[in-house]
C-alpha positions as CSV (number, residue, x, y, z in Angstrom):
1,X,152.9,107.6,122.6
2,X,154.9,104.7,120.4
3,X,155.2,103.1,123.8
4,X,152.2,103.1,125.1
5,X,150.4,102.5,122.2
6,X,152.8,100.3,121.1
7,X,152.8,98.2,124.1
8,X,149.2,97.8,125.0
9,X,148.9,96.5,121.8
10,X,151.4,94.2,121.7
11,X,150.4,92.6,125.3
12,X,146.7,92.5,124.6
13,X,147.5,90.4,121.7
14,X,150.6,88.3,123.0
15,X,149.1,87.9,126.5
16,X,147.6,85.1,125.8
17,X,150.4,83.2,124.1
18,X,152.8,84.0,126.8
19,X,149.7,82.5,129.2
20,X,149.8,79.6,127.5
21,X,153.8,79.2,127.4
22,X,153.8,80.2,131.2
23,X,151.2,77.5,131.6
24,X,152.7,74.3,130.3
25,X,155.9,75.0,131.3
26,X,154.1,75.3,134.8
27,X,153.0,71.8,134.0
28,X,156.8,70.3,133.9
29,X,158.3,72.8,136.9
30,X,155.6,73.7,139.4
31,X,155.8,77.0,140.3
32,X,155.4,81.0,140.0
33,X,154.5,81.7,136.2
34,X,156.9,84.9,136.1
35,X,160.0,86.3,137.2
36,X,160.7,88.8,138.6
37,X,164.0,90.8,139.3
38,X,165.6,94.4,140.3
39,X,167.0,96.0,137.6
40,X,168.4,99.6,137.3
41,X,165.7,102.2,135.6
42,X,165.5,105.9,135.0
43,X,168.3,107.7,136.9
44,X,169.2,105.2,138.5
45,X,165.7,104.9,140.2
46,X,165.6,100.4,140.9
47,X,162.7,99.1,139.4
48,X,161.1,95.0,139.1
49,X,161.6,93.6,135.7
50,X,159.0,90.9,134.7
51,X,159.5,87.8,132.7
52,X,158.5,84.7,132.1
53,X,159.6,82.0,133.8
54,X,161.9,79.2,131.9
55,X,164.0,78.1,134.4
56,X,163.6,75.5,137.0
57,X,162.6,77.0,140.7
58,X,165.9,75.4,142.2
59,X,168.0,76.6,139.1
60,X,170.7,77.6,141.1
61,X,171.6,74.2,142.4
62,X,171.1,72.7,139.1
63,X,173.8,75.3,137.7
64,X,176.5,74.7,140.6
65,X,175.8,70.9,139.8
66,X,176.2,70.7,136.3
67,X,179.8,73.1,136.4
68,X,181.2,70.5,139.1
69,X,180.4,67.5,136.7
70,X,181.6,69.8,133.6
71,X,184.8,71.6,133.6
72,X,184.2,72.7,129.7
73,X,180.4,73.9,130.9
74,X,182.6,76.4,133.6
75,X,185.3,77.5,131.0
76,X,182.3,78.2,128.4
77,X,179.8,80.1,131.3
78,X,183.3,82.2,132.0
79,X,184.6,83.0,128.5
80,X,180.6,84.0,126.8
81,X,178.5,84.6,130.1
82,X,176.2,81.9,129.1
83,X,175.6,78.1,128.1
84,X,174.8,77.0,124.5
85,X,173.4,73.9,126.7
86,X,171.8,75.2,130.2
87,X,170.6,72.9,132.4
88,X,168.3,75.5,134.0
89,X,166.2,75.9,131.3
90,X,162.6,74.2,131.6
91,X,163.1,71.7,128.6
92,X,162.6,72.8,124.7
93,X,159.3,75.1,125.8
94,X,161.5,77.0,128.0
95,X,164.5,77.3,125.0
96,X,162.5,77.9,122.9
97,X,160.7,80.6,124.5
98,X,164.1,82.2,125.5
99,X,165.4,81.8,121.6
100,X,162.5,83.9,120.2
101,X,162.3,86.1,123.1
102,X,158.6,85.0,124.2
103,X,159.8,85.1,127.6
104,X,160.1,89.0,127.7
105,X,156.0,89.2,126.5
106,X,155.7,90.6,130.3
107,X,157.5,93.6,130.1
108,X,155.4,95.6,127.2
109,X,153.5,95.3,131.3
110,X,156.9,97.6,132.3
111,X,156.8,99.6,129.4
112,X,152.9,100.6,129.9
113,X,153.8,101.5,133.9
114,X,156.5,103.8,132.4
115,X,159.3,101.6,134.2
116,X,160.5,100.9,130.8
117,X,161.0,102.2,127.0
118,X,160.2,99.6,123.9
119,X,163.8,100.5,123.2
120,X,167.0,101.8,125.0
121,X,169.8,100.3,126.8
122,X,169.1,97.2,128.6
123,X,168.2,97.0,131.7
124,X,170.9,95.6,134.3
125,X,171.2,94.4,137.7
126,X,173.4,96.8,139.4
127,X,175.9,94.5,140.2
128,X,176.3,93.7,136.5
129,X,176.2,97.3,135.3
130,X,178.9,98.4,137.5
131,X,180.9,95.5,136.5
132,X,180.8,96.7,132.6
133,X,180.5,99.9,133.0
134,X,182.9,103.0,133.8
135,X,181.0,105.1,135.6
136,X,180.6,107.8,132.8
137,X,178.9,105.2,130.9
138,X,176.7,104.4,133.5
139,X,175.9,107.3,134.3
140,X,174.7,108.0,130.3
141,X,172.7,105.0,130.5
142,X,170.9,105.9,133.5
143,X,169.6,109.3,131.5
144,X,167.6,107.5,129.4
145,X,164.2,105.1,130.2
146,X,165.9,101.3,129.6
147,X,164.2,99.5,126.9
148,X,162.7,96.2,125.7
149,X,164.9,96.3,122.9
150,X,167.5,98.4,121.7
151,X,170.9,99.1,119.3
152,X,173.3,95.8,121.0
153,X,170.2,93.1,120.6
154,X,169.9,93.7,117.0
155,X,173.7,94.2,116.5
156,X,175.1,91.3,118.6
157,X,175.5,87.9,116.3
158,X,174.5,85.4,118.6
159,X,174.0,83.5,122.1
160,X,178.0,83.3,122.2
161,X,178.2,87.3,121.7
162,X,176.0,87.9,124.6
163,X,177.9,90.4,126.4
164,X,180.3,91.6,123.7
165,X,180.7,95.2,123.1
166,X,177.9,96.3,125.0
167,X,179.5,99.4,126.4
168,X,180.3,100.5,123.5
169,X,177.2,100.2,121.3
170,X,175.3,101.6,124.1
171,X,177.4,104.7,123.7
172,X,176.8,104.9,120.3
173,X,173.0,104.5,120.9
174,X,173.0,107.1,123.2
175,X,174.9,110.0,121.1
176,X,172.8,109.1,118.1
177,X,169.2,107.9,119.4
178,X,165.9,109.7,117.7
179,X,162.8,108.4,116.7
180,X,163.9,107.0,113.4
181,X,166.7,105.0,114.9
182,X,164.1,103.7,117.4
183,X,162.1,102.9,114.7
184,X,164.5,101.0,113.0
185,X,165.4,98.9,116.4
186,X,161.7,98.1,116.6
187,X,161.5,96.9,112.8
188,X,165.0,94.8,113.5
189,X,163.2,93.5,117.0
């Protein structure tokens, strides 16, 4: 009920600014106003995540090209799993978008088809999840509906810390979730 309650509310009140965000970042990279990509749900069942779109449509090239000119870019993308400068990103409306999280206004769609909790572990690519995951975590993670938000995104200090202790603060999640911890996420979110 928090979810769907929770959710319809929250989209039928920040549709329209993600609208507007998805627009005019539209008008400076022409293309598809979200994103879409396969991510691992409910045991194990793969389902489309939605967000909006901040990055360039030929983001990939602009990545490979900006490592070859930038050694220190490669060594920082390797050591933190992300750029403090990102060359994908669709200008300041697309940073800032990303920095507050305005990007992820399509998924309370995710949460209202039941693909997706307001809070739990995040949802991963499984690619990624078998890469930071034993398989007993995995498969703990997988028991649960993935959420919007959940115990590592308000624990984790910053950009730099984006992959730190994930495993592990998932794990702790997971032996001590309830609906006052949830709660708590939400009111930290």
């Amino acid at each position: 009920a928090v979810d769907i309650i929770g959710a319809a509310l929250l989209l039928l009140s920040l549709g329209p600014v993600a609208l507007a965000i998805g627009l005019a970042i539209r008008t400076r990279s022409p293309g598809p106003l979200l994103f879409g990509q396969d991510r691992e749900g409910l045991l194990g069942r793969p389902f489309r995540i939605l967000k909006l779109r901040t990055m360039y449509t030929n983001a990939a090239e602009r990545l490979r090209a900006h490592l070859e000119e930038n050694p220190a870019a490669a060594a920082e993308l390797a050591q933190n799993g992300c750029l403090l400068e990102d060359p994908r990103i669709v200008g300041r409306l697309g940073t800032f978008a990303r920095r507050y999280s305005l990007d992820e206004i399509p998924q309370f769609w995710n949460v209202l088809t039941g693909d997706m909790s307001l809070v739990g572990p995040r949802p991963l690519r499984t690619v990624d999840a078998e890469a930071l995951f034993n398989p007993r975590t995995r498969r703990l993670r997988l028991q649960v509906r993935p959420g919007l938000s959940g115990l590592w995104q308000v624990r984790r200090s910053g950009k730099s810390d984006i992959m730190r202790n994930v495993a592990e603060i998932d794990l702790l999640y997971l032996r001590t979730r309830s609906l006052r911890l949830d709660l708590w996420i939400l009111w930290r979110t």
